[in-house]
C-alpha positions in Angstrom: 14.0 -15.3 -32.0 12.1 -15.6 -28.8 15.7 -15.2 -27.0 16.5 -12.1 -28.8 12.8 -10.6 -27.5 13.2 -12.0 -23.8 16.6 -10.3 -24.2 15.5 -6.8 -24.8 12.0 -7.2 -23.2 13.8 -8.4 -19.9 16.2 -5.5 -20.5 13.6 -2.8 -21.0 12.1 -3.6 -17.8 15.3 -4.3 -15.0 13.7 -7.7 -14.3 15.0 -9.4 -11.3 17.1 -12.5 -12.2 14.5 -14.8 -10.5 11.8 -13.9 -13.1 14.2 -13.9 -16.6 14.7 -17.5 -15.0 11.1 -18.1 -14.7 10.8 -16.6 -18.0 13.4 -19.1 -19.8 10.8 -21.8 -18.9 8.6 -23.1 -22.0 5.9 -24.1 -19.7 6.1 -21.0 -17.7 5.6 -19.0 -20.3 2.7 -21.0 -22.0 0.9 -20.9 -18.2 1.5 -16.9 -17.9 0.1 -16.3 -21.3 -3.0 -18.8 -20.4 -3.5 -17.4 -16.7 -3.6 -13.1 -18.2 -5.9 -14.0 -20.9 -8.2 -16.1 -18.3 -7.9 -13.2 -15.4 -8.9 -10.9 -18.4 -12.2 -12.8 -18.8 -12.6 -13.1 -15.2 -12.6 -9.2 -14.8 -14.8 -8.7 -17.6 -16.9 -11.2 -16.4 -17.3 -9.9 -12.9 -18.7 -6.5 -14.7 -20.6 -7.6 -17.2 -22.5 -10.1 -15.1 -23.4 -7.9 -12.4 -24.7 -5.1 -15.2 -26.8 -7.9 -17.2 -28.7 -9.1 -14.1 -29.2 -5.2 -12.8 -30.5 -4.6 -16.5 -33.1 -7.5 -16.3 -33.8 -7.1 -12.9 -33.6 -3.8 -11.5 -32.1 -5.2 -8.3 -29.2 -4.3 -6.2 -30.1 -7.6 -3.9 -30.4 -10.2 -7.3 -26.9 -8.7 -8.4 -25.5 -10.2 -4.8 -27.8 -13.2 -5.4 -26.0 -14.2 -8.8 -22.5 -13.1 -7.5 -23.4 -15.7 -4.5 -23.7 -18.3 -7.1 -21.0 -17.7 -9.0 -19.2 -18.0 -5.7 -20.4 -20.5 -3.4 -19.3 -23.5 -5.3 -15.5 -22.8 -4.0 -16.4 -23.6 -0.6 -17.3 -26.6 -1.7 -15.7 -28.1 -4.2 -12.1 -25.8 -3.7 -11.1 -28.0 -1.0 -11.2 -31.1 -3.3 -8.9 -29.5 -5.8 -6.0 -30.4 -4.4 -6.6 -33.7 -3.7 -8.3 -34.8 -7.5 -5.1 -32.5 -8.8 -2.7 -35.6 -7.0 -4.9 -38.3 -8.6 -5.6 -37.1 -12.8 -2.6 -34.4 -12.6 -2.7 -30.5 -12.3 -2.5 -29.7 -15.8 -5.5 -31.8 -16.9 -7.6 -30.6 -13.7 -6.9 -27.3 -15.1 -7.8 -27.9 -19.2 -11.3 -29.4 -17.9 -12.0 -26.8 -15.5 -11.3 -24.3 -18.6 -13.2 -26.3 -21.2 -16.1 -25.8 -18.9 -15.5 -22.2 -18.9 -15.5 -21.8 -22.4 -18.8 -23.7 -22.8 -20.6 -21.6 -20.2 -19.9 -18.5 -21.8 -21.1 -19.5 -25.1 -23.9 -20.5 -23.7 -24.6 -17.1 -22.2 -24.1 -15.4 -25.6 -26.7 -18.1 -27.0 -28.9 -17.6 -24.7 -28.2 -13.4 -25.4 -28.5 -14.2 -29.0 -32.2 -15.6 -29.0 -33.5 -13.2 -26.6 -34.2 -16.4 -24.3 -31.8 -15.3 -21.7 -33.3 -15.4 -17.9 -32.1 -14.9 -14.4 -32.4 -18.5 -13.5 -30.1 -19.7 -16.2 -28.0 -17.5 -15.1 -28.0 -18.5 -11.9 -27.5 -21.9 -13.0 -24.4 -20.6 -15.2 -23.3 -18.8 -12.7 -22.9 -22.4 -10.1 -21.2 -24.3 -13.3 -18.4 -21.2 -13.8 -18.3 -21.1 -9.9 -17.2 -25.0 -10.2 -14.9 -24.8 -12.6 -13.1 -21.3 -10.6 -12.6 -23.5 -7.7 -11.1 -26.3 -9.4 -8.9 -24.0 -12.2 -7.4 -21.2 -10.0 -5.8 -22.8 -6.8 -4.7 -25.8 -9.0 -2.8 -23.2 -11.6 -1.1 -21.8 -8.9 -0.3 -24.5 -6.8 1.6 -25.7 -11.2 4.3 -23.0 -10.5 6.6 -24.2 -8.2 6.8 -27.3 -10.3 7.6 -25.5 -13.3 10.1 -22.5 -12.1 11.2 -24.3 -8.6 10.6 -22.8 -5.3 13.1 -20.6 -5.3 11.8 -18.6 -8.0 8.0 -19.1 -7.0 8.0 -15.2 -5.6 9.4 -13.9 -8.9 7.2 -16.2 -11.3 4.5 -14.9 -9.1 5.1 -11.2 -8.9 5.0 -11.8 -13.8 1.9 -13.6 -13.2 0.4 -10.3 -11.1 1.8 -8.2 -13.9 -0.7 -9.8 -16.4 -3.0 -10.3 -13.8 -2.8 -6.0 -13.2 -3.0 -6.1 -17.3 -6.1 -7.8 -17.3 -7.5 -6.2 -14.1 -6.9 -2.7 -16.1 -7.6 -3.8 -19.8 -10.8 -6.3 -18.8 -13.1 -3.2 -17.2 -11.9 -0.8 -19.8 -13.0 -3.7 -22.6 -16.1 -4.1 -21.2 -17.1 -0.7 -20.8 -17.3 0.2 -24.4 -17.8 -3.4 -25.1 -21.2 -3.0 -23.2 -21.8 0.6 -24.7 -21.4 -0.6 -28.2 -22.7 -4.2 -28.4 -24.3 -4.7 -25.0 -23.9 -7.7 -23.1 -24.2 -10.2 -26.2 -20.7 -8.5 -27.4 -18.9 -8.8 -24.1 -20.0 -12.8 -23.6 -18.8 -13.3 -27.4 -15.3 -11.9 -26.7 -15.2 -13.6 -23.2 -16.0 -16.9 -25.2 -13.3 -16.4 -27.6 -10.6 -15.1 -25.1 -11.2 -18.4 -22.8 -11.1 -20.7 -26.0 -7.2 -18.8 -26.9 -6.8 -19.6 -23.3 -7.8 -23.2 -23.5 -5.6 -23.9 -26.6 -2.3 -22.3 -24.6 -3.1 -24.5 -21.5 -3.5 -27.5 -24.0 -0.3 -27.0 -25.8 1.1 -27.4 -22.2 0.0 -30.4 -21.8 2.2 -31.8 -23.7 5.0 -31.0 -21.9 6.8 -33.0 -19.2 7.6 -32.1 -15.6 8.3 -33.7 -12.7 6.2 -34.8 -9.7 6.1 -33.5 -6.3 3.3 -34.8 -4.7 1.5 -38.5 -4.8 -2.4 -39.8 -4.6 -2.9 -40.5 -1.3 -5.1 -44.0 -0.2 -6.9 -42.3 2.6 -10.6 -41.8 2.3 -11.4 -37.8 1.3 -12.8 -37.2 4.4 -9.3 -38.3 6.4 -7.5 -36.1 3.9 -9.7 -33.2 5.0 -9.2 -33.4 8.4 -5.8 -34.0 7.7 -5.5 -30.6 5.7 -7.1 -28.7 8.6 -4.4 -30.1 11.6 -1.8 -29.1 8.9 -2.9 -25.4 8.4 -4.0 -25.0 12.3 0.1 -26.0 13.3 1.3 -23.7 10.8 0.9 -19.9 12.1 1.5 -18.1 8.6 -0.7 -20.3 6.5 -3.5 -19.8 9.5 -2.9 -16.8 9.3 -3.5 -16.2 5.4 -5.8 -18.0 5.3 -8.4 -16.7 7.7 -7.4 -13.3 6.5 -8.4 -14.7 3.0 -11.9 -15.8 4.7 -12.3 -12.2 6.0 -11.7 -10.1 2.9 -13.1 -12.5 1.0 -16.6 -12.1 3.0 -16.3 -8.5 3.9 -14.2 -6.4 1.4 -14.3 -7.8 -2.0 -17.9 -8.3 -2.6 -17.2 -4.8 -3.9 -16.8 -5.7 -7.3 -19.6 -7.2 -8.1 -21.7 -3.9 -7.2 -19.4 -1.5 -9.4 -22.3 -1.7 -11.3 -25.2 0.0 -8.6 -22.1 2.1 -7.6 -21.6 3.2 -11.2 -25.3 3.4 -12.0 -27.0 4.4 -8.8 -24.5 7.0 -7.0 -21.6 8.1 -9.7 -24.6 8.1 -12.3 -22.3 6.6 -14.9 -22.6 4.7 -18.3 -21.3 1.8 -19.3 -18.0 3.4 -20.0 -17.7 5.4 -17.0 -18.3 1.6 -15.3 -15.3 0.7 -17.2 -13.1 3.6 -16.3 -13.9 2.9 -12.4 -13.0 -0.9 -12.7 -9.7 0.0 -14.7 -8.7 2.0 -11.4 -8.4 -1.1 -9.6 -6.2 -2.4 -12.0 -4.0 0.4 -12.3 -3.0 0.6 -9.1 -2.4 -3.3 -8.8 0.1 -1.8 -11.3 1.7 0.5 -8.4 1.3 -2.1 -6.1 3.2 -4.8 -8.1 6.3 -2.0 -8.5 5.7 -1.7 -4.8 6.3 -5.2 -3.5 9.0 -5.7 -5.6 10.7 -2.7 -4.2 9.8 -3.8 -0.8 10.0 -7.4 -0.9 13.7 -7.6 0.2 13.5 -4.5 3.1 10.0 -5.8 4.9 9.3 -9.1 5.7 6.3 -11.2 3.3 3.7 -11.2 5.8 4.0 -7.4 7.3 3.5 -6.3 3.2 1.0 -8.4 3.2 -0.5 -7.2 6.3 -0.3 -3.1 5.7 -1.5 -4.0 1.9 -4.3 -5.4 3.4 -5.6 -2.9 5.9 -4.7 0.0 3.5 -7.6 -2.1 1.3 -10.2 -1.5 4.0 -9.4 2.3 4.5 -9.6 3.4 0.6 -12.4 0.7 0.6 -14.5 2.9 3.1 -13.7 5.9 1.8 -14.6 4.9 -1.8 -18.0 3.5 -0.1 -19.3 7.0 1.1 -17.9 9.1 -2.3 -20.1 10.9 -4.3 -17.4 12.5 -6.7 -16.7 10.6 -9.6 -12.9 11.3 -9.5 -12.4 10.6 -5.8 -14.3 7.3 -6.1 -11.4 6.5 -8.8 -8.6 7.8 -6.9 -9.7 5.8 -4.2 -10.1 2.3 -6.5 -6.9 3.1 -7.8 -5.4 2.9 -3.7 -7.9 0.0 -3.6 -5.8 -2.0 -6.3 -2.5 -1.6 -4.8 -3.7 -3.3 -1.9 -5.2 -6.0 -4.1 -1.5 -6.6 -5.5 -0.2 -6.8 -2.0 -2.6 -9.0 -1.0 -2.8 -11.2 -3.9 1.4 -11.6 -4.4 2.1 -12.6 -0.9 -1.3 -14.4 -0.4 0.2 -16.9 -2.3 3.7 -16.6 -1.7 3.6 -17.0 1.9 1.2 -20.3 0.9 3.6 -21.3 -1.1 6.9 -20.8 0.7 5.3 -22.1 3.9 3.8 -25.4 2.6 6.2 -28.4 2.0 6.1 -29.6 -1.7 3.5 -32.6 -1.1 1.6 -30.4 1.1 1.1 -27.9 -1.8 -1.8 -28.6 -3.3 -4.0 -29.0 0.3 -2.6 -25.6 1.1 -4.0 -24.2 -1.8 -6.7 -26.0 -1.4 -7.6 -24.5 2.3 -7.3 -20.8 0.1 -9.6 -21.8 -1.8 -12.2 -22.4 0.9 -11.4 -19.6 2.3 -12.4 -17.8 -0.8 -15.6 -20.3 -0.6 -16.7 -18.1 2.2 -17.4 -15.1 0.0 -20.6 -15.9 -1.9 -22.3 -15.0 1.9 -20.7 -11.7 1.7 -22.2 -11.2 -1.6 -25.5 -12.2 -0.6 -25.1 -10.1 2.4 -23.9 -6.7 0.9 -26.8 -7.7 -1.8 -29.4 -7.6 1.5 -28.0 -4.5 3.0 -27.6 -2.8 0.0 -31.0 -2.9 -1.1 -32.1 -2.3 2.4 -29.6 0.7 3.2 -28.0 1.4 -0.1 -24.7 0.2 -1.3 -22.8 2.7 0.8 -23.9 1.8 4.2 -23.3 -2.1 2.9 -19.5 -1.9 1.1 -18.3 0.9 3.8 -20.0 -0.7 6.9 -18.1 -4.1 6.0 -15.4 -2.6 5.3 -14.7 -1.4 8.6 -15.6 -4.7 10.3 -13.1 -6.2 7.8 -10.2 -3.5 8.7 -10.9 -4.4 12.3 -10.4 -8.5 11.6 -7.9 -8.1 9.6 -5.7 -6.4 12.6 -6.8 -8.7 15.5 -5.7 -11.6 12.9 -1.9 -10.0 12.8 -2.2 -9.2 16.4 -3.0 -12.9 17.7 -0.9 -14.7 14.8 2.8 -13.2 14.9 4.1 -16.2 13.0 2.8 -14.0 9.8 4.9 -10.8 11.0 8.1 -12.6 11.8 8.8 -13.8 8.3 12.0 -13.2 7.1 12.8 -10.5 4.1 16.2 -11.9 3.4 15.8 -15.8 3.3 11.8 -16.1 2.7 12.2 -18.3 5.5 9.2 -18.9 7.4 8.1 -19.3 11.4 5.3 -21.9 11.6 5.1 -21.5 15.6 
């Protein structure tokens, strides 16, 4: 039965032979269907978080204060990822980091429940799902080479950022009328169920069996670490990524986590209206998945990636300064198609680029790159209350648009990756 639906779904859609491959994969499709409903609690999370603590606080800067929690931990636990993921396995790393996930959001809704709900527990919530992030995400993507090969590790990619542009579109919309009909206590009681359907897909794969590609090493963690950084400083693309990584990550994508004063404060929206301006983001991550697979064989990885990127910044800067309801959403919605670019070939080029036992430190260096973001937070948190959320998101935005280009400028490795062989230039 499941052939007959692959069949006609694959058919529907003109998917590339790469990704019915990928598809044909049991454990594939058990991680695709864990990973969407995951990045669809993530998304609602990100909302619904930053409008609790605005509700009990009243404060642009404690939003950025609580988004620096939930962030921070990935600095400094993402780097270790990699390396626990070689010594208990990738899939177990990534059932406890969900476990913890589920807990922490029932706890929230407990918390909601009894009226006992605070901004320091939150805080404190916040660090634990921050930990569990930086242990779940690089680790899940660092699975799908071993489950689809690298050959078809662009095309299992470019299925998981169609769920992830599903749940990027669905997860604001949800918790819009989520929050207008239940308020937060409905939104934490749905994220609690969807990561504990989540949980139960990852656990089923855990009983399948693949093969290794990478060993526990016997060096102390320190050694490895240093031994990670020499191995992303000699290789230009992955240096490349990944200090772009560290720059959006600080400067452009703290963003989200102030839709709410955004929504609120200068669009003078509900909770609904919040939703509808989230859902732009993942629409056009929609046009930007349909763009990168059009692309993906005429331009090479790393110049998508780099336009993507920058055309982020602009529609960033102008959504900053909007006052018009409808331009602020057009402008999300050009926002999200350079989240797609950015996101595919972020960890494509990773991927490609990094030999199989190096996989998993590769990753890992993302992920502390994304570690740098809870400053950014905190920072647009500062200036926003200081200046208002305009002069924060569009000044950084501009700073991040100028990075971003001296980065591709002084890097070229990144721009001479090949279209036709996804061949990469390390030098």
């Amino acid at each position: 039965m499941w052939t007959e639906l692959s069949n006609r779904y694959q058919n529907l859609w003109h998917l590339p032979a790469g990704a019915r491959e990928s598809l044909a994969s049991a454990d594939y499709r058990l991680l695709l269907s864990s990973s969407t409903l995951w990045w669809l609690a993530h998304y609602m999370e990100m909302l619904v978080l930053g409008w609790l603590v605005l509700e009990l606080t009243n404060s642009p800067a404690l939003v950025g204060l609580v988004a620096f929690c939930r962030a921070i931990p990935v600095l400094f636990v993402g780097g270790f990822g990699g390396m626990l993921a070689d010594r208990i396995g990738r899939r177990p790393l990534i059932i406890a980091a969900q476990s913890v996930t589920v807990a922490m959001y029932a706890a929230v809704a407990l918390l909601l429940a009894t009226g006992l709900a605070a901004l320091w527990q939150l805080v404190v919530i916040a660090l634990v799902l921050g930990c569990a992030w930086a242990m779940d995400w690089p680790t899940r993507r660092a699975l799908i080479p071993d489950l689809v090969g690298r050959a078809r590790t662009l095309d299992a990619l470019l299925l998981e950022s169609l769920g992830m542009g599903i749940a990027r579109t669905l997860g604001p919309f949800a918790t819009g009328f989520v929050l207008n009909a239940y308020d937060a206590l409905g939104c934490f009681l749905v994220l609690s169920g969807l990561s504990a359907i989540s949980l139960l897909l990852l656990r089923a794969l855990s009983r399948q069996t693949i093969p290794h590609t990478s060993s526990p090493s016997s060096a102390s963690p320190l050694a490895q670490i240093r031994d990670s950084v020499r191995y992303v400083q000699q290789n230009q693309p992955i240096l490349a990524v990944t200090l772009i990584t560290m720059i959006m990550n600080m400067l452009a994508f703290p963003y989200m986590n102030f839709l709410p004063v955004f929504a609120r404060d200068i669009l003078h929206q509900d909770p609904v209206g919040l939703g509808y301006l989230g859902a732009a983001v993942g629409v056009g991550s929609f046009c930007g998945l349909y763009l990168v697979g059009r692309v993906r064989h005429l331009a090479g990885p790393g110049q998508v990636f780099l336009v993507g990127t920058l055309a982020l910044n602009l529609a960033l800067l102008a959504f900053a300064y909007s006052t018009d309801f409808l331009v602020s959403w057009a402008m999300l919605l050009v926002v999200g198609l350079g989240h797609a670019c950015f996101g595919i070939l972020q960890s494509s080029i990773v991927l490609l680029a990094a030999a199989d036992e190096r996989r998993g430190q590769a990753m890992g260096a993302i992920a502390v790159a994304i570690g740098t973001g809870p400053f950014g937070r905190l920072l647009t948190g500062v200036l926003a209350q200081s200046f208002g959320a305009p002069v924060a998101v569009g000044g950084e935005a501009v700073v991040s648009f100028l990075l971003v280009a001296a980065v591709g400028a002084a890097l070229p490795g990144l721009r001479r990756m090949s279209a036709k062989e996804n061949s990469i230039d390390a030098t």
